[in-house]
MIDOSE-1310 file (N, C-alpha, C; in nm, 2 decimals, decimal comma, always signed):
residues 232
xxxx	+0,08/-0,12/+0,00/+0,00/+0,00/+0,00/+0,09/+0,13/+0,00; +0,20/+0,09/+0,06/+0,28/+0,22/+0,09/+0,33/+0,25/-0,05; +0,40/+0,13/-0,11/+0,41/+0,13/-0,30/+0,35/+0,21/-0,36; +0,23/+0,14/-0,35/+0,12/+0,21/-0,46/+0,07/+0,34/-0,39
xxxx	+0,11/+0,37/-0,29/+0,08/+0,53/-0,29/+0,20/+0,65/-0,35; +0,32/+0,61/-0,35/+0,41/+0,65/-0,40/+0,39/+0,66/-0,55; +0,34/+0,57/-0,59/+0,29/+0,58/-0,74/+0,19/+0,66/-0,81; +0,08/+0,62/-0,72/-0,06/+0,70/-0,77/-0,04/+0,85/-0,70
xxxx	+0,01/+0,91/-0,59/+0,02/+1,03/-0,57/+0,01/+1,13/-0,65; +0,11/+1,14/-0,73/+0,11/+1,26/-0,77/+0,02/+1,28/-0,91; +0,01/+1,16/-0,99/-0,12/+1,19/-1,03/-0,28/+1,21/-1,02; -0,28/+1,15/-0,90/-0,39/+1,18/-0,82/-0,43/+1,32/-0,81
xxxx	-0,31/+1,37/-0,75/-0,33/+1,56/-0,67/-0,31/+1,64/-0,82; -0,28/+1,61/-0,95/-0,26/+1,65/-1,05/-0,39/+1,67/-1,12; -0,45/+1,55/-1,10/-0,60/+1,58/-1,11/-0,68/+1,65/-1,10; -0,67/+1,64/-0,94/-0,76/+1,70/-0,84/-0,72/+1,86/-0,83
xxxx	-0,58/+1,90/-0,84/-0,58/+2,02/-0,84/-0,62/+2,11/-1,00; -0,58/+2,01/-1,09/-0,64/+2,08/-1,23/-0,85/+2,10/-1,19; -0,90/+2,06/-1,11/-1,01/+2,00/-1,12/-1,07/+2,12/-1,04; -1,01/+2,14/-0,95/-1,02/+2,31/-0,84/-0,99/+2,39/-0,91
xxxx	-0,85/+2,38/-1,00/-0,81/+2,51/-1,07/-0,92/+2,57/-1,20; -1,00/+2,51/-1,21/-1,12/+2,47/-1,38/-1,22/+2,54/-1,26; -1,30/+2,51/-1,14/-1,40/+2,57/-1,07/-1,35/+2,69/-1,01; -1,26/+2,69/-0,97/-1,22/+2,87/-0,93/-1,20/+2,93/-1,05
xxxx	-1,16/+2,91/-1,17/-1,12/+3,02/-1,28/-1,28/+3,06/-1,33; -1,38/+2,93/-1,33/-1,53/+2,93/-1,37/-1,56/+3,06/-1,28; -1,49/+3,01/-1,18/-1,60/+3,18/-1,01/-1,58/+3,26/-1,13; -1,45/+3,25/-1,10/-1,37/+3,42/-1,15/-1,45/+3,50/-1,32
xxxx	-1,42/+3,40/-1,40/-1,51/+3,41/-1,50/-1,62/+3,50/-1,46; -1,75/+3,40/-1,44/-1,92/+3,48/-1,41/-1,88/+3,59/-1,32; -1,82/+3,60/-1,21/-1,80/+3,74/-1,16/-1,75/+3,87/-1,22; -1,66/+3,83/-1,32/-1,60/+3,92/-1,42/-1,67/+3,95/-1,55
xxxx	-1,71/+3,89/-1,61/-1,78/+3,91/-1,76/-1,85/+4,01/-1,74; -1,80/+4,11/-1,80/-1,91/+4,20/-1,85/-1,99/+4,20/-1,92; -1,94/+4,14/-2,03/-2,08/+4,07/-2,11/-2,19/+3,96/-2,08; -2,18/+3,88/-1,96/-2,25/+3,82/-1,90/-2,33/+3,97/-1,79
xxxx	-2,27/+4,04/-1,75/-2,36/+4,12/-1,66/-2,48/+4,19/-1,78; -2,38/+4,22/-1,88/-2,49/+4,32/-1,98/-2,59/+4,25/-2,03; -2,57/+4,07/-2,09/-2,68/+4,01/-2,10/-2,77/+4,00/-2,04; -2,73/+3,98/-1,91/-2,82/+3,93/-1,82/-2,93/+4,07/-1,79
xxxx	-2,82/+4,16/-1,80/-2,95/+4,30/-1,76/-3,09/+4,30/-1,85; -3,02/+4,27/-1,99/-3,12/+4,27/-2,10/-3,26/+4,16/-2,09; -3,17/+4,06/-2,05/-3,28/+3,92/-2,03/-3,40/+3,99/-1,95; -3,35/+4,05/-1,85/-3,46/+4,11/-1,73/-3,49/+4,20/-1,75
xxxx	-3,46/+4,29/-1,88/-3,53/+4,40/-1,88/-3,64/+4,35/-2,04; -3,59/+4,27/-2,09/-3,69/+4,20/-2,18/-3,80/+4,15/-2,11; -3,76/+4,11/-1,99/-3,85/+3,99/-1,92/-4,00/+4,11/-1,84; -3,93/+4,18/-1,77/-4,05/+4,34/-1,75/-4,06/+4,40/-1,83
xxxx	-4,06/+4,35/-1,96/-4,12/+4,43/-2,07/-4,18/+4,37/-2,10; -4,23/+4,30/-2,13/-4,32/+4,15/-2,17/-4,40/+4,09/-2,03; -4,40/+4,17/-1,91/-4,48/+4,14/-1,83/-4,60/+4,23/-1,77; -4,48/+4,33/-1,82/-4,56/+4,48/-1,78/-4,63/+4,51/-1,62
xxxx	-4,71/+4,56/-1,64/-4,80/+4,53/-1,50/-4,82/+4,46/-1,40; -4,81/+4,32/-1,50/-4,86/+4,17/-1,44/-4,80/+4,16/-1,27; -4,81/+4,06/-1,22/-4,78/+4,03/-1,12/-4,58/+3,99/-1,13; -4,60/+3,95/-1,27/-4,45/+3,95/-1,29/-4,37/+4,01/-1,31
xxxx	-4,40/+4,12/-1,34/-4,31/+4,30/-1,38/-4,29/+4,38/-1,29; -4,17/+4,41/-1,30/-4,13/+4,50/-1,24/-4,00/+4,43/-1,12; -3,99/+4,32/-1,17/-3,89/+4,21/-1,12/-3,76/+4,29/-1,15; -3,67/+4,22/-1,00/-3,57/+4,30/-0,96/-3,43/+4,16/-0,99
xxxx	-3,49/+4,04/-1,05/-3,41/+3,97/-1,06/-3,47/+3,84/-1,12; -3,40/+3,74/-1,16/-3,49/+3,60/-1,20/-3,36/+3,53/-1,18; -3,40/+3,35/-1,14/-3,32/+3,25/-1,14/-3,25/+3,22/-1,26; -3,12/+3,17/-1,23/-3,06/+3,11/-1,30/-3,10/+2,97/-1,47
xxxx	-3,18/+2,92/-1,35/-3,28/+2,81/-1,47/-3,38/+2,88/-1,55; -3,42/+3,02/-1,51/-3,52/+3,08/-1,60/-3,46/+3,11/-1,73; -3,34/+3,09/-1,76/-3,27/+3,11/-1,84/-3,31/+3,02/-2,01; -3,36/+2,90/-1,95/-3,38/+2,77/-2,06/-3,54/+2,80/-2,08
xxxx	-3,57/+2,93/-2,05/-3,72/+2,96/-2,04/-3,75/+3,04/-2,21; -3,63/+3,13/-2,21/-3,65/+3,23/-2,31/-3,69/+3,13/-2,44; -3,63/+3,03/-2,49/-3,66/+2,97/-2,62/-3,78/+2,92/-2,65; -3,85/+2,91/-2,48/-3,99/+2,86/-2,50/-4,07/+2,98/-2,55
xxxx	-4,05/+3,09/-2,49/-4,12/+3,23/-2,53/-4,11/+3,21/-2,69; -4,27/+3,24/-2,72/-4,26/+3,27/-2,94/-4,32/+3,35/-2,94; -4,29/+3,46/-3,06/-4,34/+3,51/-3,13/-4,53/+3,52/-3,17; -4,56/+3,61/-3,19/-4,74/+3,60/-3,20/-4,72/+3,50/-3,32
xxxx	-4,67/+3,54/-3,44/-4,65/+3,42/-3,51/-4,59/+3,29/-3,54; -4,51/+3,27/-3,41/-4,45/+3,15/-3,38/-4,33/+3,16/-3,45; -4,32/+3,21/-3,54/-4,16/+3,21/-3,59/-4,05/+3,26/-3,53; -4,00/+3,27/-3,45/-3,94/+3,31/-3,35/-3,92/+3,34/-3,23
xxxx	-3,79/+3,29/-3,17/-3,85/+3,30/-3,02/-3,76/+3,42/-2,93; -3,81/+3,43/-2,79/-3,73/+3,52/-2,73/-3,54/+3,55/-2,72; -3,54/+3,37/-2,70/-3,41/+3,38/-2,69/-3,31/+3,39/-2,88; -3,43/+3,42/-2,97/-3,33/+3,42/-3,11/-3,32/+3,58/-3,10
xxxx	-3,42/+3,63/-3,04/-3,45/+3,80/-3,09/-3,36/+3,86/-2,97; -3,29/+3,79/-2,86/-3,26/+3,88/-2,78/-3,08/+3,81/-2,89; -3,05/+3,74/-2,96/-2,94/+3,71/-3,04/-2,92/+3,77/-3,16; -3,06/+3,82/-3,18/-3,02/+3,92/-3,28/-3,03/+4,06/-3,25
xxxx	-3,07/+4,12/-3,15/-3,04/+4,20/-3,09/-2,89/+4,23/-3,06; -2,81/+4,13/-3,01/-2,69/+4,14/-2,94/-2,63/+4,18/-3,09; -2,63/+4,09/-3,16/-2,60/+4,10/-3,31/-2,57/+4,20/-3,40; -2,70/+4,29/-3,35/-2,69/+4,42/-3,41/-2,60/+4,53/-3,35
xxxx	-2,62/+4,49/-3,22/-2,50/+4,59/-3,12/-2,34/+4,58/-3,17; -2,33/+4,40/-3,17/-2,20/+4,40/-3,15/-2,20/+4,23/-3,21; -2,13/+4,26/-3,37/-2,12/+4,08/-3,41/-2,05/+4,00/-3,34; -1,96/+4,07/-3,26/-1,89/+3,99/-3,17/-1,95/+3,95/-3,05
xxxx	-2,04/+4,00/-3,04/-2,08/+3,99/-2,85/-2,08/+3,87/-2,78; -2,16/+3,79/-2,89/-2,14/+3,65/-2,85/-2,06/+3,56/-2,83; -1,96/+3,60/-2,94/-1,84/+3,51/-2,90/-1,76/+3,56/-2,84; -1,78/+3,69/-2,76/-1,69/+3,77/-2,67/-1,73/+3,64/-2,52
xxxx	-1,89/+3,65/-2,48/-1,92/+3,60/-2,43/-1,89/+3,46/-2,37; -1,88/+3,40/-2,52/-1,81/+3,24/-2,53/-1,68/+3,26/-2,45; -1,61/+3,34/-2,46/-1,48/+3,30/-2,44/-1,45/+3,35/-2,29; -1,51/+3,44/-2,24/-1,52/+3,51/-2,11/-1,59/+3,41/-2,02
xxxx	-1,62/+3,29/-2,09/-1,72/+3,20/-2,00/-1,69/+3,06/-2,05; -1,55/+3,07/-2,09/-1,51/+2,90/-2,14/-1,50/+2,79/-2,06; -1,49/+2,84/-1,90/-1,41/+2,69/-1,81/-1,58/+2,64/-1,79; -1,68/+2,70/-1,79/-1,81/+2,68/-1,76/-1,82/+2,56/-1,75
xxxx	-1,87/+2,50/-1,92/-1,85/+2,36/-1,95/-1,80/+2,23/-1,90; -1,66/+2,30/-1,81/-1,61/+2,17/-1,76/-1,63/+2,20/-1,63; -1,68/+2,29/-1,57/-1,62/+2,38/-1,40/-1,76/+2,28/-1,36; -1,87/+2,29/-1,47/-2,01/+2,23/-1,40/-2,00/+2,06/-1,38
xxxx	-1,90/+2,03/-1,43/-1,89/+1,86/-1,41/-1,85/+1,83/-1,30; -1,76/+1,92/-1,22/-1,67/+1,85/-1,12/-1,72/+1,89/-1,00; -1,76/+1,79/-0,94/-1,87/+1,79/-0,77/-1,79/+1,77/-0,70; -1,75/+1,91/-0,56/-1,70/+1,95/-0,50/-1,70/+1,83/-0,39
xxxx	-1,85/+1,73/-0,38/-1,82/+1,69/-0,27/-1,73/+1,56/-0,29; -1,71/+1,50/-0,44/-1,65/+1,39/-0,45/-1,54/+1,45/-0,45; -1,46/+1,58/-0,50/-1,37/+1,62/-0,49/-1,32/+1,55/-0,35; -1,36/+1,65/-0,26/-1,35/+1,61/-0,11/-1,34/+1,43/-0,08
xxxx	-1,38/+1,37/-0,12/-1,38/+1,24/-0,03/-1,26/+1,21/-0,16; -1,25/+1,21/-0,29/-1,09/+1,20/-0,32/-1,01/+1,22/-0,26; -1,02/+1,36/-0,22/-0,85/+1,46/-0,14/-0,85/+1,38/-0,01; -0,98/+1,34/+0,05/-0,91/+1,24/+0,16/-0,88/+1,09/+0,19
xxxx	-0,93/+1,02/+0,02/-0,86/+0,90/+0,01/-0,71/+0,93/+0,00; -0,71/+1,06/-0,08/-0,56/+1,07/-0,07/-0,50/+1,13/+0,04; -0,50/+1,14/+0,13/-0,46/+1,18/+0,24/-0,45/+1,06/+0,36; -0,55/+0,97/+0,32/-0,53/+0,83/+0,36/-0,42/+0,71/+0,32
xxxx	-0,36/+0,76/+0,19/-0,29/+0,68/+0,08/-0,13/+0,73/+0,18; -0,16/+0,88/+0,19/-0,04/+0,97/+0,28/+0,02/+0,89/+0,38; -0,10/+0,87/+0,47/-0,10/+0,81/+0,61/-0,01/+0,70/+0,61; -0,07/+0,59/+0,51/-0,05/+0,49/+0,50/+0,16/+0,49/+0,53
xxxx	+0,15/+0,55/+0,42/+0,30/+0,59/+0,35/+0,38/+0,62/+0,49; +0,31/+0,70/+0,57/+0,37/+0,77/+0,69/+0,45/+0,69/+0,81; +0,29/+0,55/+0,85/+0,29/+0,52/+0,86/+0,43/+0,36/+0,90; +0,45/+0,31/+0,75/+0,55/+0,28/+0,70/+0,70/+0,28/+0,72
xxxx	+0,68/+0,40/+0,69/+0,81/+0,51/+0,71/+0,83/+0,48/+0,83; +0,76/+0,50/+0,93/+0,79/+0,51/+1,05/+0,80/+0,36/+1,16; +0,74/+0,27/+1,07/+0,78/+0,15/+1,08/+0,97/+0,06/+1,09; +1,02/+0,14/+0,99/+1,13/+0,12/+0,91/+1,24/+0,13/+0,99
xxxx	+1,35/+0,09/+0,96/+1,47/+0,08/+1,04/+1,54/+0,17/+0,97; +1,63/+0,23/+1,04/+1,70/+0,32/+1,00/+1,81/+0,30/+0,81; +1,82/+0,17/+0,83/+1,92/+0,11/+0,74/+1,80/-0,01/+0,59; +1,67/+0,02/+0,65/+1,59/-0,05/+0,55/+1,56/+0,08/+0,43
xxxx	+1,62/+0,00/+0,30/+1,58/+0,02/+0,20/+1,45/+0,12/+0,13; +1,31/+0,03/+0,22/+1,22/+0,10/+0,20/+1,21/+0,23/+0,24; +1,27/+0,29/+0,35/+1,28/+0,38/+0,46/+1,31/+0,46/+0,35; +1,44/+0,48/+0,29/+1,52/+0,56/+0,16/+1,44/+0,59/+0,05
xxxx	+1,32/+0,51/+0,03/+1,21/+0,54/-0,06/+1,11/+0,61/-0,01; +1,08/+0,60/+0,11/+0,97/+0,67/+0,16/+0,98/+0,79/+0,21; +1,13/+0,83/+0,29/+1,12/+0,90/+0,35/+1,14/+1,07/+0,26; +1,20/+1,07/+0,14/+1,16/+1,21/+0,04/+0,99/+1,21/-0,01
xxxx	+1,00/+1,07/-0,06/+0,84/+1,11/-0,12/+0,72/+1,17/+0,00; +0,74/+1,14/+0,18/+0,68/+1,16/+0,29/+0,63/+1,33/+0,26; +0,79/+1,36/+0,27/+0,80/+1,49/+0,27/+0,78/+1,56/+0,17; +0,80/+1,52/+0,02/+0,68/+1,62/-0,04/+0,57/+1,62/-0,07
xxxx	+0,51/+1,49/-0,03/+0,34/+1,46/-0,06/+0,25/+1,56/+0,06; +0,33/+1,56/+0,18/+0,29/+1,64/+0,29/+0,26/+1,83/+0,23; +0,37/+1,86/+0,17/+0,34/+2,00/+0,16/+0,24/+1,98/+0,08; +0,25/+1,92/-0,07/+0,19/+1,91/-0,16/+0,01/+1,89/-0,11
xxxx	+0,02/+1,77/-0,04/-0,13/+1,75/+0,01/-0,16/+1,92/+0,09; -0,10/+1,94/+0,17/-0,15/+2,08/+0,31/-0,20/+2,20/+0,13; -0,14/+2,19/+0,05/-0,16/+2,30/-0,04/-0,27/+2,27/-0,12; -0,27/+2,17/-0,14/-0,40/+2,14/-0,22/-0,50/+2,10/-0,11
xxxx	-0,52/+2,08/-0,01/-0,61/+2,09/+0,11/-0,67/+2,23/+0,13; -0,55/+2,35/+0,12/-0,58/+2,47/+0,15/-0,69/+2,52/+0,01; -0,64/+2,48/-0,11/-0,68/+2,56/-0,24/-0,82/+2,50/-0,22; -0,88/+2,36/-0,22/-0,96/+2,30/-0,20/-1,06/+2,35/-0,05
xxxx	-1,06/+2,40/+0,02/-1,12/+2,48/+0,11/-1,14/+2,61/+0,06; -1,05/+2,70/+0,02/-1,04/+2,87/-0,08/-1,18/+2,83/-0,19; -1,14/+2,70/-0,25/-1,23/+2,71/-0,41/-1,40/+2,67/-0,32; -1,39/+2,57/-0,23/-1,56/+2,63/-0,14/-1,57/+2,72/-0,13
xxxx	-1,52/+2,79/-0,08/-1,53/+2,97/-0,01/-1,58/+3,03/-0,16; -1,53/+3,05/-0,19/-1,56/+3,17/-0,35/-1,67/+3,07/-0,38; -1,68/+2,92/-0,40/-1,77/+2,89/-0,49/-1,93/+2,89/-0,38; -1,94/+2,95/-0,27/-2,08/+2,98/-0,19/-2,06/+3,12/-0,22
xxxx	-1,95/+3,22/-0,23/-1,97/+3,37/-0,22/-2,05/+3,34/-0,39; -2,03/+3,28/-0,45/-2,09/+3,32/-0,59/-2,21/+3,22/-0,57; -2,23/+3,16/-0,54/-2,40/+3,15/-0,50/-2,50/+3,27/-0,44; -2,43/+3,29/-0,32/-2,46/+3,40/-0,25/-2,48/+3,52/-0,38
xxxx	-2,38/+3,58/-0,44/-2,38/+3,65/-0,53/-2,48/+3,64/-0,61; -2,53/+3,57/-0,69/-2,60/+3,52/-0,80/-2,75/+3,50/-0,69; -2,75/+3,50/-0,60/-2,89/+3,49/-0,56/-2,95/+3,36/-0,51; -2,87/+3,27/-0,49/-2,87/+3,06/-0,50/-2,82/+3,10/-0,34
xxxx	-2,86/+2,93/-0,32/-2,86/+2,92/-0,21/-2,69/+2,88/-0,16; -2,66/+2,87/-0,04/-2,51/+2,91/-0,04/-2,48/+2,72/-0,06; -2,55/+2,62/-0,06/-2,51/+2,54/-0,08/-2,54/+2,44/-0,24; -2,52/+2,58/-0,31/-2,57/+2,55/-0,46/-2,47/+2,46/-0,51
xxxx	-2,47/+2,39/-0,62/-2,31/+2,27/-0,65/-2,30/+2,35/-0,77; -2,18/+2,29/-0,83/-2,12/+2,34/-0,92/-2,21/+2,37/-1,04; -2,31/+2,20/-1,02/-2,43/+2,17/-1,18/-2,52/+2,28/-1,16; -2,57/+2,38/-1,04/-2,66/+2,45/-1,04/-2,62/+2,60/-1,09
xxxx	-2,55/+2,61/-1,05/-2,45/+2,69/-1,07/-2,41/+2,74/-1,23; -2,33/+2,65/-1,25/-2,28/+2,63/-1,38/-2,35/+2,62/-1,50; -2,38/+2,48/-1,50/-2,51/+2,46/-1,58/-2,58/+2,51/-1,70; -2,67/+2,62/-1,61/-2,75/+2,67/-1,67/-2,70/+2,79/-1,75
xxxx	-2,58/+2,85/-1,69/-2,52/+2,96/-1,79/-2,42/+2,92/-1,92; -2,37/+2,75/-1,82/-2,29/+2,72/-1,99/-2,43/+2,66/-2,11; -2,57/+2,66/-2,09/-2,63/+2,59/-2,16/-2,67/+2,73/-2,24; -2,68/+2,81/-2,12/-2,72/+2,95/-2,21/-2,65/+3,01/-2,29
xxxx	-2,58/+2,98/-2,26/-2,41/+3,04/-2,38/-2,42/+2,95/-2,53; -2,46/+2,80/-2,46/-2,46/+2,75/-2,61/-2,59/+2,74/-2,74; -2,67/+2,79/-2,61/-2,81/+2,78/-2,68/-2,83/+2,88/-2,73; -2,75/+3,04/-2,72/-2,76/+3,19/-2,76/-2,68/+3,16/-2,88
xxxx	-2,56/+3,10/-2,84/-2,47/+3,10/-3,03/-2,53/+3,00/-3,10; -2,61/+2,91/-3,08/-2,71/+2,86/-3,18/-2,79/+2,93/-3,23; -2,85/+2,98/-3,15/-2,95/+3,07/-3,17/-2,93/+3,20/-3,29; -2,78/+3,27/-3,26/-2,74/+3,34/-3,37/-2,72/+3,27/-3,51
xxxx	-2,63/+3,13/-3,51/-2,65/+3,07/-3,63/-2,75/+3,06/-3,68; -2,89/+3,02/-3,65/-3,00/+2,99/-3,67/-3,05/+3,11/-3,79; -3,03/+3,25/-3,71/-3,07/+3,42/-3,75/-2,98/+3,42/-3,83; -2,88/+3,33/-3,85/-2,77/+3,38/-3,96/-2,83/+3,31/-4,10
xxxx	-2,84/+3,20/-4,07/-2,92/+3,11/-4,15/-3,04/+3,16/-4,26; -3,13/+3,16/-4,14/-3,24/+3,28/-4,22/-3,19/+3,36/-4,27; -3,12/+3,47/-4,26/-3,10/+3,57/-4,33/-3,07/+3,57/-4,44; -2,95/+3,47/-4,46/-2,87/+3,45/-4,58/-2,98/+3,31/-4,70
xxxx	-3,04/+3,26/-4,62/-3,20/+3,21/-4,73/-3,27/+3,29/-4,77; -3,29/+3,43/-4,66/-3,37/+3,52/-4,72/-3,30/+3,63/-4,86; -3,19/+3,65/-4,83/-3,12/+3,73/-4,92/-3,10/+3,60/-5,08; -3,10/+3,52/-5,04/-3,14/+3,45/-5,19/-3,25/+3,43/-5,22
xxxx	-3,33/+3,40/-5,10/-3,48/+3,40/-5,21/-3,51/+3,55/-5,30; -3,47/+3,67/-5,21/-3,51/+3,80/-5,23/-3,46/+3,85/-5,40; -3,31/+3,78/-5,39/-3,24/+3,76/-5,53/-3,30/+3,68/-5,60; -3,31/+3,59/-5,59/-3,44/+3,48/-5,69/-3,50/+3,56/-5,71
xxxx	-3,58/+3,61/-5,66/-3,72/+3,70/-5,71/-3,69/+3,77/-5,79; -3,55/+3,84/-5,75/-3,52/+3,96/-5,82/-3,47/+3,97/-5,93; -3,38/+3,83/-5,99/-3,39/+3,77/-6,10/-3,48/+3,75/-6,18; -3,60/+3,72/-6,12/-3,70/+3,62/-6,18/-3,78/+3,79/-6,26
xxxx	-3,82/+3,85/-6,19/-3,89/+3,98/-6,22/-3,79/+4,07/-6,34; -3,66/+4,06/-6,32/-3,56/+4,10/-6,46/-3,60/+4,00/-6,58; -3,61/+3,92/-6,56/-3,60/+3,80/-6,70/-3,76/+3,82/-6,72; -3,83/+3,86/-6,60/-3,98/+3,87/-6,67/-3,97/+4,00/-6,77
């Protein structure tokens, strides 16, 4: 056991620390984007526009999951929906906006997979794997072999683990202040969190393709026609 912790170590914490380092950069992200603040103002000020009076207007905020809501919203004629017109809105501001967006919000996608609490019960299999090793070590005679193998790898699995213990407590902290932030409850997980903004990201640059689509069928039919009316 003491072997095989020598072995699996350091790919283990290599993991696990790339795995913290993807959810904290994610915090950092949604708190920074300004183009996530500016969309989002719009979403909600589309959203009291479209409610008006109602019992629903005049809203000072909406959840996160309200977000997979906009595409259900259509058009009186059904041809389009809220979440294509708020893409071609952005569109018209700024062709870029959206893939400004994409990229200000890239770790998303992965940051939403990795659950903090299996994190945790990894970091303390591995910290059990440590023990083990310690353990060992201290078993050993001064002049045994094993001793000579164990006794460097002891000592840097120790800092290594106390640092990734510490980052791994930090990346909780930020990842409840951005619940807290965002309006969620402070024991929101990464999927609640995450989620719904990387689906919104992807469903908004669809959404633009879509409006790109159209347009460029419509500028041929319009030319068809316009053909067809010359040769008439």
């Amino acid at each position: 056991q003491a072997l095989q912790a020598t072995l699996q170590f350091a790919p283990s914490w290599e993991t696990l620390n790339d795995e913290l380092g993807v959810v904290k950069t994610a915090v950092e992200q949604v708190r920074s984007s300004q183009a996530l603040r500016a969309i989002l103002m719009r979403v909600l000020a589309l959203g009291n526009f479209l409610n008006g009076t109602s019992a629903r207007g005049g809203a000072y905020g909406f959840k996160l999951p309200d977000l997979s809501k906009l595409v259900q919203v259509k058009s009186a004629d059904g041809k389009t929906t809220l979440l294509h017109y708020l893409a071609r809105w952005l569109h018209t501001k700024s062709s870029t906006a959206i893939d400004e967006l994409k990229a200000q919000l890239n770790a998303l996608p992965e940051a939403k997979d990795v659950e903090m609490g299996e994190k945790k019960a990894e970091l303390a299999k591995l910290a059990g794997s440590l023990k083990v090793a310690q353990q060992q070590l201290e078993a050993c005679a001064e002049d045994d072999p094993m001793g000579g193998l164990l006794r460097p790898f002891c000592q840097g699995a120790e800092e290594q683990l106390a640092k990734l213990q510490a980052d791994a407590a930090a990346t909780e902290t930020e990842l409840k202040g951005l619940a807290k932030w965002l309006g969620d409850k402070p024991q929101a997980t990464t999927s609640e969190l995450f989620a719904p903004l990387a689906e919104f990201v992807k469903t908004l640059a669809k959404a633009e393709a879509d409006n790109v689509r159209e347009e460029e069928a419509a500028k041929r039919k319009e030319a068809a026609t316009a053909r067809a009316a010359t040769a008439a």
